[in-house]
N, C-alpha and C positions, 0 to 999 in steps of 0.2 A: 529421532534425529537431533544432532546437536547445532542449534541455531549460533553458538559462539563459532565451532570447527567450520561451520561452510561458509560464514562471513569473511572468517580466512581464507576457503578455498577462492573464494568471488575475486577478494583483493588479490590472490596469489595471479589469475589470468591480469588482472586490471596492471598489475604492477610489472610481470614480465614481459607484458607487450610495451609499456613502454621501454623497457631495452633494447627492442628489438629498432625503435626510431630515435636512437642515440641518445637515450637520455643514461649520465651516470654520476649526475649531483640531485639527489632529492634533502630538500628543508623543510624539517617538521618542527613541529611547534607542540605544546604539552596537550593533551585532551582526550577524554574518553571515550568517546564516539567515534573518534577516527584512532581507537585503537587496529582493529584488522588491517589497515593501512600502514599504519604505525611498523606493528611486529612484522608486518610483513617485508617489506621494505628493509628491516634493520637484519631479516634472514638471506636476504639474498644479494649473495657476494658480487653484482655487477654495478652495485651502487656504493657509491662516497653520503654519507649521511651527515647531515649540519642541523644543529638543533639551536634554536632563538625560543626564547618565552615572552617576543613581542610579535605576533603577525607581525604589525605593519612593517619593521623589521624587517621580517624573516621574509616578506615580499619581497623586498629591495635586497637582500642578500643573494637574494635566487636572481634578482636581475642582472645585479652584478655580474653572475656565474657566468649568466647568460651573455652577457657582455662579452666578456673576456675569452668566454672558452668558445662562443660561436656555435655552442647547442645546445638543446633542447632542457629548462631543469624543470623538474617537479617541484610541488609544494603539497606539504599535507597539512591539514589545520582540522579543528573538530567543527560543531556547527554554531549554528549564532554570531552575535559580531565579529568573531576569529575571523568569518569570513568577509566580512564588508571591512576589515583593515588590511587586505590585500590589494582592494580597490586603487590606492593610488600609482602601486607598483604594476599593475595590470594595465594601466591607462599608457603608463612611461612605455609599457614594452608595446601598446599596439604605436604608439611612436614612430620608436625608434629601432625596431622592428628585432627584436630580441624574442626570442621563445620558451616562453612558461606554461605549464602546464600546474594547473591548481586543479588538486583533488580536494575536496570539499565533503567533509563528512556531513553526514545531515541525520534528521530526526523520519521513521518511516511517515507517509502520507497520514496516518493515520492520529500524528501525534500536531499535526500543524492546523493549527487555528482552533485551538479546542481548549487553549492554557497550560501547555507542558512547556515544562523548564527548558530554557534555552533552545526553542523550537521557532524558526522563524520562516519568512517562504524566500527560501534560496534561490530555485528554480529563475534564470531570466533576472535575479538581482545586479548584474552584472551590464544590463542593456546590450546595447551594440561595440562594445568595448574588445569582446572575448571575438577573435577570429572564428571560435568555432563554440556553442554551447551543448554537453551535455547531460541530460538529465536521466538518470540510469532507475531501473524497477530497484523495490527491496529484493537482496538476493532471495533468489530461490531452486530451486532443480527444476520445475516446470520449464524457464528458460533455459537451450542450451547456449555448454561452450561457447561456441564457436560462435554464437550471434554476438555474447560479450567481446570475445575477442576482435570480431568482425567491427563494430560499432567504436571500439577504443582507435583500428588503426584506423577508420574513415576518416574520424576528427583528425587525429594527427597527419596523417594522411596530405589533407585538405590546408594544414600550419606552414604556408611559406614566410609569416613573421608571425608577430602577437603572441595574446593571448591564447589559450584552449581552457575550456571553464568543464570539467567533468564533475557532477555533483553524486556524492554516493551515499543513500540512505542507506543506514544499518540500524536494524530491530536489535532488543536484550533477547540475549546476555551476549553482552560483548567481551566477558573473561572464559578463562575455564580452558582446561588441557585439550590439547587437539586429539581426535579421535578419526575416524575413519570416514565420516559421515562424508560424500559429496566426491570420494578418490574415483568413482566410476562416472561421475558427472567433468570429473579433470579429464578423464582416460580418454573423450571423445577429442581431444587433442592431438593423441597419438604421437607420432615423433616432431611434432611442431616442441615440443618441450626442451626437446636437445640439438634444434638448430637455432640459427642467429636473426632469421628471415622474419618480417610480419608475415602474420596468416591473411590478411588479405595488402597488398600492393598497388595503391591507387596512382595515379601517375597526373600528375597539375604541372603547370604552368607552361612556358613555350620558348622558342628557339627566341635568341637575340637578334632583332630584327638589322640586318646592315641597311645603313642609311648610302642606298644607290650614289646618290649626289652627294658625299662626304669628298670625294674628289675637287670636286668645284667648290665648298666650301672653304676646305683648308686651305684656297689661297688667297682668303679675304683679310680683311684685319680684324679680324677674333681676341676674345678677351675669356680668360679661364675664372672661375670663380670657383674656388674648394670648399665645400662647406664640411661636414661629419661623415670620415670616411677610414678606412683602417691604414695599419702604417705601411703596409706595403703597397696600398693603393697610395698613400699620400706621394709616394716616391713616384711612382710610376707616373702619376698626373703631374709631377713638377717635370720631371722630365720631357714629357708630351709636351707640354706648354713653350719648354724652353726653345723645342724642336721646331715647333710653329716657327717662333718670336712673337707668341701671342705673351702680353702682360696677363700675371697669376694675381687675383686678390684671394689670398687663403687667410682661412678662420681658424681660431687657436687651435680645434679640434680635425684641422685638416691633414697636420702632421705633415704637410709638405714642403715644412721649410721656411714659409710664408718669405720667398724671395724679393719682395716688395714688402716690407714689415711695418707694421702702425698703421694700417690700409686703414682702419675707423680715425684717425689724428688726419691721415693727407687727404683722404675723399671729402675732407671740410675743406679743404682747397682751391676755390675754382678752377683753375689751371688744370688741378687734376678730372675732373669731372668733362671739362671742354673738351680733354685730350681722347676721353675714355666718349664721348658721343660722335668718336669715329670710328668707333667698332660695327661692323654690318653683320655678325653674329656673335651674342655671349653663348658659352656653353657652360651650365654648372654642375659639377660633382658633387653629390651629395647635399643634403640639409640642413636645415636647423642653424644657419648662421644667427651670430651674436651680436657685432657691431652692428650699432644704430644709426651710423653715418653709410656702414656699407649696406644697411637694411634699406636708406632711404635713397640711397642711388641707384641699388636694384629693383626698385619701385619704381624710379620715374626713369630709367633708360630707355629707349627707344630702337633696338638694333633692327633689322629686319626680320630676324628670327634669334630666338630662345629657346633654347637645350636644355633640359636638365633631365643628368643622368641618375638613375637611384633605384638597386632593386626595390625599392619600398613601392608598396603599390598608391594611387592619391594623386592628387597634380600636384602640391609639394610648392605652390605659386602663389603665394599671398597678396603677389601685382595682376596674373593673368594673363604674364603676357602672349603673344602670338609665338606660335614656335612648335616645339614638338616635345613632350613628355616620356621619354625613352626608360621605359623598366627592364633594368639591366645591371647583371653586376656587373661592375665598373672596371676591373681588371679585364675579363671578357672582351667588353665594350671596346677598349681602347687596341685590341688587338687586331678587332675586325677593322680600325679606322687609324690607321697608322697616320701619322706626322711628317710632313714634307718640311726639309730646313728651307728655312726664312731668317729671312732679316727683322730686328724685332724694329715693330713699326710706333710703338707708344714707349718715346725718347724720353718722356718729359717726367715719367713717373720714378724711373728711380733717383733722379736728385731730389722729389719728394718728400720720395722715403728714406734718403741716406734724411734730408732736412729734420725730417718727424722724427728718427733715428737718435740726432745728436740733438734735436730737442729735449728730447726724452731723460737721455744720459743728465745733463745740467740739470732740468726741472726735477730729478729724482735724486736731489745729492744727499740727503737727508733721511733718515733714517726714518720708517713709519709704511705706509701698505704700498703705497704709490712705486719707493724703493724695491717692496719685497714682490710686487708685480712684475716691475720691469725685470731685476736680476731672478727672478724666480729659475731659469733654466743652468743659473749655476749650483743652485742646488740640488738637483735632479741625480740619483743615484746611475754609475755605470750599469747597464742592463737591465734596468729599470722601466717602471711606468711612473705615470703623474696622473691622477683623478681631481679636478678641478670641480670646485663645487659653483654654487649659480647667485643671483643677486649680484651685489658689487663686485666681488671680485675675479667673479669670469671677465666681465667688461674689462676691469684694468689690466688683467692680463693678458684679457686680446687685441686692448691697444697700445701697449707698453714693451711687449715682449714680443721674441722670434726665437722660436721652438724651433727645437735640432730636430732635421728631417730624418722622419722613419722613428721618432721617439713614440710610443705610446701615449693617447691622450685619451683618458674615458673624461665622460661628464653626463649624467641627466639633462639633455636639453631640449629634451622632447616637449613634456610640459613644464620645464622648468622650475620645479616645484623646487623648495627646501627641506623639503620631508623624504625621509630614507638616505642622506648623502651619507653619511657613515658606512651604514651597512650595506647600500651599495660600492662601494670603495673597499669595505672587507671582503665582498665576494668577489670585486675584481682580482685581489692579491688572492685569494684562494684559487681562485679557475689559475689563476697563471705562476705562482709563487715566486714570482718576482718581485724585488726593493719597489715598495712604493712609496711614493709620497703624495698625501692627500691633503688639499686647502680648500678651508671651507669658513664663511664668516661664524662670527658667535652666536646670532640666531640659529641660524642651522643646525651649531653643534650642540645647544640646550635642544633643538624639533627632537633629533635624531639622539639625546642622551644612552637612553637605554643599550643601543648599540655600541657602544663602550666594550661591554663585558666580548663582543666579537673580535673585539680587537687582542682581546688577551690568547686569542689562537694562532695566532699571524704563523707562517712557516718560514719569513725573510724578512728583513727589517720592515719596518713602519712607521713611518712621521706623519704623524695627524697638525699640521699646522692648525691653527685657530688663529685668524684675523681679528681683534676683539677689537670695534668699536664703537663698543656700547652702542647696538642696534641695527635697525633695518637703512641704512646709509644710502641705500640705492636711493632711497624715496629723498634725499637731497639731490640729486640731479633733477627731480620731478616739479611740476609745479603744485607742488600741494602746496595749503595755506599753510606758511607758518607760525602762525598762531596756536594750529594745532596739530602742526608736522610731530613734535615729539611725543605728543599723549596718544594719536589715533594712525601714526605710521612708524616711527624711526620704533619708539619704544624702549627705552635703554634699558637693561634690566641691573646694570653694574655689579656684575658678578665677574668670577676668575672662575679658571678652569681645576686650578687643584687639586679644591678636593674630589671634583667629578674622578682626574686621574687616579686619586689616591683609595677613591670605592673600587676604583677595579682594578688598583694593584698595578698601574699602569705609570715608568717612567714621566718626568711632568718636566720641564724648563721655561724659565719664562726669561728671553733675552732681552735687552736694550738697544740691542747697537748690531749692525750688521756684521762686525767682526764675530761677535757673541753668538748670535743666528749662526753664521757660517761652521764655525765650531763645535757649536750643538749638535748638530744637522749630520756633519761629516761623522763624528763620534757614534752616532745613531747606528749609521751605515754600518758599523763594525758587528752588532750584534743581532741576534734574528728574536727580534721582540718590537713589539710596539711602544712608539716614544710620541706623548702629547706634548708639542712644542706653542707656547701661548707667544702673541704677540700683540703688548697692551697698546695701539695707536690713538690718536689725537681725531676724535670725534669724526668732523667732516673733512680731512685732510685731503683721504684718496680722492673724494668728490672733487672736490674743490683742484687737485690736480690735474685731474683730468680735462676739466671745465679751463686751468688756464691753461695748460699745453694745448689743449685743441683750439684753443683761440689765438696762441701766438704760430701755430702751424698753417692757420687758416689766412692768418693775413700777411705772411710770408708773401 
C-alpha cells in the first residue's frame, strides 16, 4: 500500500466536501506536511487558490474573503507555528462572524512529544476560539469513507459564523506518484462524487422570532443606532429609521449614510444627550461601534428597553442593558417589523450635526490626517469599496466624515487588532474585484509588511493610503505619562514607505497638499494595479484635532 497515494485519497473526501458547503477560495501557505492538502486542492477545479508565504497573512487574507464574499474560505498551512499564526485571524472571525475553515497539517500521534522536528500538540491549540474543533485519525482504510465525510460536513454543518479548526495528521511519505491504492475505499461513496449535496445535511439554527408587541413600540420615541452591518442593510436601516422619525446614530461601518454625521463631536454636547434621554426604546443594528462619545452614551442611557439586532450569536452589550437580544439577520428582521410614518420627534439633533458638520469643514482647512479623514469620501473610487484600518484613524474618520449610503465599508473591528490589515484589505478586493481603497496608519503598515507582495495581484485598481505619523498617535488622546508616552506607546519608528513599495514593485507617491493627494488618487483609478500612496503628517495633529473640535462642538 502506498502511504503518499491514500493520504491523497483522505485529502481528496476532506477537500470535496468542503465544496459541497460553499466553500470556493482556499489559501495555502508553502509546507510539506500539508502537502496531500496542498495538491489536492490545487487539482480540483471548484476552487480559486491564493498562496501567502506568511500564515499570519494568509489568515487575514482568507478573512478578508470571507468578508467580502459572505462564504465560507479555507486555509491550509503545514504544522508547527504555521499554525499558531493563524490565531489572530481566527479570533477576528469568531468576531465578527465570518467563516474560516483552517485545515491544519500536523505530525502523526506518534511523532508529538517525543523531539521530532516541527511537531507540536495542535489538538485544542486553538481553545474556545474555533466555533467547531476537529481532530481527525492518521489516515487509514480501517476507517470508512463515509464517517470522514460524515464528520467534515457535522462541523461545518454546526458553522453559522467563526472559526472551524479541522486538524489533519499525515504519516511519510508524503511525495510519490499516485497509484491505485485506497480507489475502492473512495468507491464507498458511490454517486455522492458527481453530485453538489453534503453527504450528511445537518439542519441549525431557528426561525426569526417577531416581536408580537413591535406594534406598540414603533409609536414611541425610539432612537436607531447602526453599528457593523452590510451595504444593503445600511440602506435599508436608514430608511426604517427615517419612516419612524426615529433619530439614526450610525457608525463609519454602518454604511447608512450616517444622517446625523460627527455623532462622536455632538454626543459631547449636552443638549444632545438631554434630547436623546427621551427615547423609551433604543434599537441597535449591528456591532462593534467605534466612537467613544457614542460608546459612552450607549453605556449610560437609560431607555425602557434595548434591542440589539445581530445574527452574531453573544449579548453583543458591554453596558447590559434591560431589553432583548434578537439574533437575526437584519434585512429579515426589519421586514417582519415594518415602520409606521412619524413625525421625527428628536428636533434638536440635526442642527448639532449640521454644527459639528461645519465645525469640522473650518477645523480641517489645512492639509495633514484630520483633513484626509474628513474629505476621505472624496476620494472613494465610483463602484468601489473603502477598507479602513483601526487605531487613530478609524476614530477620525468616524468623527469627521459621512460616508455615501450603501458605499462598502470593511474594517477589523472585532478585536481591533493592527495585525493582518493589509492582507485582509487584499482579500477584500479579491472576493469582490472591486476599486478599493484602503487607509491604514504606519504602524500597521510595517505589523502587516509582508503582505505587500499581495498586493501586486490586485484585479482593479488599489490605493493602499499610509497615514505616517511617526507612530502609535492614538495613545495621544490617552492618558499615558508623558514622559514615557513616546519610548513605551507612540513609538516612532521614522521611516517612509518607499522602499517597502519599491521591494514589491509596487507604484509609491508621496503628496503634500490635498490638491496633490486628489490627483494621485484619481490617476490610480485609471489603472488595475496597486498604488502605495504615503502621507507624511505632523506628529500629534489628528490627535490634537480631534480633541479641539470636540471641545468647541461640546460647548456650543
Amino acid at each position: 500500500m502506498s502511504i503518499s497515494s491514500f493520504n491523497r485519497r483522505w485529502a481528496q473526501v476532506i477537500l470535496e466536501a468542503l465544496t459541497r458547503h460553499g466553500v470556493r477560495h482556499v489559501c495555502i501557505a508553502p509546507g510539506s506536511r500539508s502537502t496531500p492538502l496542498t495538491l489536492t486542492a490545487a487539482e480540483n477545479q471548484a476552487f480559486i487558490c491564493h498562496t501567502h508565504f506568511d500564515e499570519r497573512g494568509l489568515g487575514h487574507l482568507a478573512l478578508g474573503l470571507a468578508k467580502a464574499s459572505g462564504q465560507p474560505v479555507a486555509v491550509i498551512v503545514t504544522s508547527g507555528t504555521a499554525v499558531a499564526n493563524l490565531y489572530p485571524a481566527l479570533i477576528e472571525a469568531g468576531l465578527t462572524g465570518e467563516k474560516l475553515i483552517l485545515l491544519t497539517a500536523d505530525r502523526p500521534p506518534e511523532l508529538i512529544d517525543c523531539g521530532a522536528n516541527q511537531a507540536i500538540r495542535q489538538p485544542g491549540m486553538f481553545a474556545s476560539h474555533p466555533t467547531v474543533s476537529v481532530n481527525l485519525p492518521r489516515p487509514t482504510q480501517d476507517i470508512p469513507a463515509r464517517w470522514l465525510v460524515s464528520s467534515i460536513d457535522s462541523a461545518l454543518g454546526q458553522q453559522q459564523s467563526g472559526g472551524v479548526h479541522i486538524n489533519c495528521p499525515f504519516a511519510e511519505p508524503l511525495y510519490g506518484a499516485p497509484d491505485e491504492t485506497g480507489s475502492g475505499w473512495l468507491n464507498e461513496l458511490g454517486d455522492w462524487w458527481q453530485g453538489d449535496k453534503p453527504w450528511l445535511r445537518e439542519v441549525y439554527g431557528h426561525e426569526i422570532a417577531k416581536q408580537r408587541d413591535w406594534f406598540f413600540w414603533r409609536q414611541k420615541r425610539g432612537v436607531v443606532v447602526a453599528g457593523r452591518m452590510s451595504a444593503e442593510e445600511g440602506v435599508q436601516v436608514a430608511v426604517w429609521a427615517k419612516m419612524l422619525g426615529w433619530p439614526l446614530i450610525g457608525d463609519v461601518l454602518s454604511q447608512t449614510g450616517q444622517p446625523l454625521p460627527c455623532a462622536d463631536l455632538w454626543l459631547g454636547n449636552s443638549q444632545a444627550t438631554t434630547e436623546l434621554a427621551q427615547a423609551q426604546i433604543i434599537i441597535q443594528f449591528g456591532s462593534s461601534l467605534t466612537g467613544k462619545r457614542v460608546l459612552q452614551w450607549q453605556a449610560t442611557c437609560q431607555p425602557e428597553e434595548y434591542w440589539i439586532v445581530d445574527p452574531l450569536p453573544g449579548r453583543l452589550d458591554p453596558a447590559n442593558h434591560r431589553g432583548r437580544r434578537l439574533s437575526a439577520n437584519i434585512g429579515e428582521w426589519l421586514e417582519l417589523h415594518p415602520a409606521e410614518k412619524r413625525s421625527a420627534w428628536a428636533e434638536k439633533l440635526a442642527p448639532l450635526a449640521r454644527l459639528a458638520r461645519d465645525t469640522v469643514k473650518l477645523g480641517t482647512a489645512e492639509f495633514g490626517e484630520a483633513q484626509v479623514a474628513a474629505r476621505l469620501p472624496e476620494l472613494l473610487p465610483e463602484g468601489g469599496q473603502l477598507f479602513v484600518g483601526n487605531s487613530l484613524i478609524v476614530r477620525l474618520v468616524d468623527s469627521f466624515a459621512q460616508m455615501p449610503a450603501g458605499y462598502p465599508v470593511y474594517s477589523n473591528r472585532g478585536a481591533s487588532g493592527i495585525d493582518g490589515l493589509l492582507s485582509t484589505s487584499a482579500g477584500v478586493q479579491r472576493a469582490t474585484a472591486r476599486p478599493t481603497l484602503a487607509i491604514v496608519g504606519d504602524l500597521s503598515a510595517l505589523y502587516d509588511m509582508n503582505s505587500l507582495a499581495l498586493l501586486r495581484q490586485v484585479s482593479a485598481p488599489f490605493v493602499l493610503l499610509v497615514v505616517n505619523n511617526n507612530g502609535g498617535q492614538i495613545f495621544s488622546l490617552l492618558p499615558t505619562p508623558a514622559a514615557e508616552r513616546e519610548r513605551f506607546y507612540c513609538m516612532p519608528q521614522d521611516v517612509n514607505f518607499s522602499h517597502a513599495a519599491a521591494m514589491f514593485g509596487l507604484a509609491y507617491h508621496n503628496p503634500s497638499s490635498w490638491s496633490d493627494l486628489e490627483s494621485v488618487v484619481t490617476q490610480a483609478w485609471k489603472s488595475p494595479r496597486a498604488t502605495v500612496v504615503e502621507i507624511t503628517v505632523p506628529e500629534t495633529d489628528g490627535a490634537q484635532a480631534l480633541q479641539t473640535l470636540l471641545a468647541q462642538v461640546s460647548q456650543a
